[in-house]
N, C-alpha and C positions, 0 to 999 in steps of 0.2 A: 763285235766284241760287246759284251752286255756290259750296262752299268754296276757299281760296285753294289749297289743296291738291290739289283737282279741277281747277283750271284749270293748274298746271306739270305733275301727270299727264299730262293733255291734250297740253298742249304739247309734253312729252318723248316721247310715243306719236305725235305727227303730224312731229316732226320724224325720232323714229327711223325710221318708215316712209317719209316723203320720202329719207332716207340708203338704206332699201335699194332702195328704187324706183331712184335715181342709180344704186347701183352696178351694181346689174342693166343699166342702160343703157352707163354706160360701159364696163361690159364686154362687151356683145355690138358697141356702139358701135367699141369697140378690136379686133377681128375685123376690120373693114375694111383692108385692108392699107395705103389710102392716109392712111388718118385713123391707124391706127397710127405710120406714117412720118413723120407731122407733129408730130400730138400723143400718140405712145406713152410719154415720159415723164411728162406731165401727168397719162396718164389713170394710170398707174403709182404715181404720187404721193397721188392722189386716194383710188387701191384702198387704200393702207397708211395712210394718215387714216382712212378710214371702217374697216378693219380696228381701228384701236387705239381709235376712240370705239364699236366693238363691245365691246371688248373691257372698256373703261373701264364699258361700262353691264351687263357680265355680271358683274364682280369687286364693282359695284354690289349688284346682286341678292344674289351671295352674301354680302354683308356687311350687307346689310338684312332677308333672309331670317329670321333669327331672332327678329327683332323683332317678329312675326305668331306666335302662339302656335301655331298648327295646325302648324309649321316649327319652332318652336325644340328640338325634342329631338334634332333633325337628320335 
């Protein structure tokens, strides 16, 4: 049975993968000229969501980074 810790890893790795798997789609998805013209703001809205919970999981890293010895001298 893995630690409670092992399983929100888990989860935060399968969900961040599912987020880039999405954008990858919605952006070749958004190429479509007719699917742009319909849903070009949604998929736009979408990109800059998934852009800032990138962004929220990399300012992440760097603020936990340290806390792993092999990393803390920077």
């Amino acid at each position: 049975r893995p630690a409670p810790g092992d399983r929100l890893h888990a989860a935060v790795h399968r969900a961040l993968l599912a987020l880039v798997v999405l954008t990858v789609v919605t952006l070749v998805v958004g190429t479509v000229p007719t699917v742009a013209a319909r849903w070009g703001p949604a998929l736009q809205a979408f990109d800059a969501a998934a852009g800032v919970a990138f962004l929220v999981e990399y300012l992440a890293r760097l603020w936990a980074a340290p806390a792993d010895p092999r990393y803390a001298d920077g």
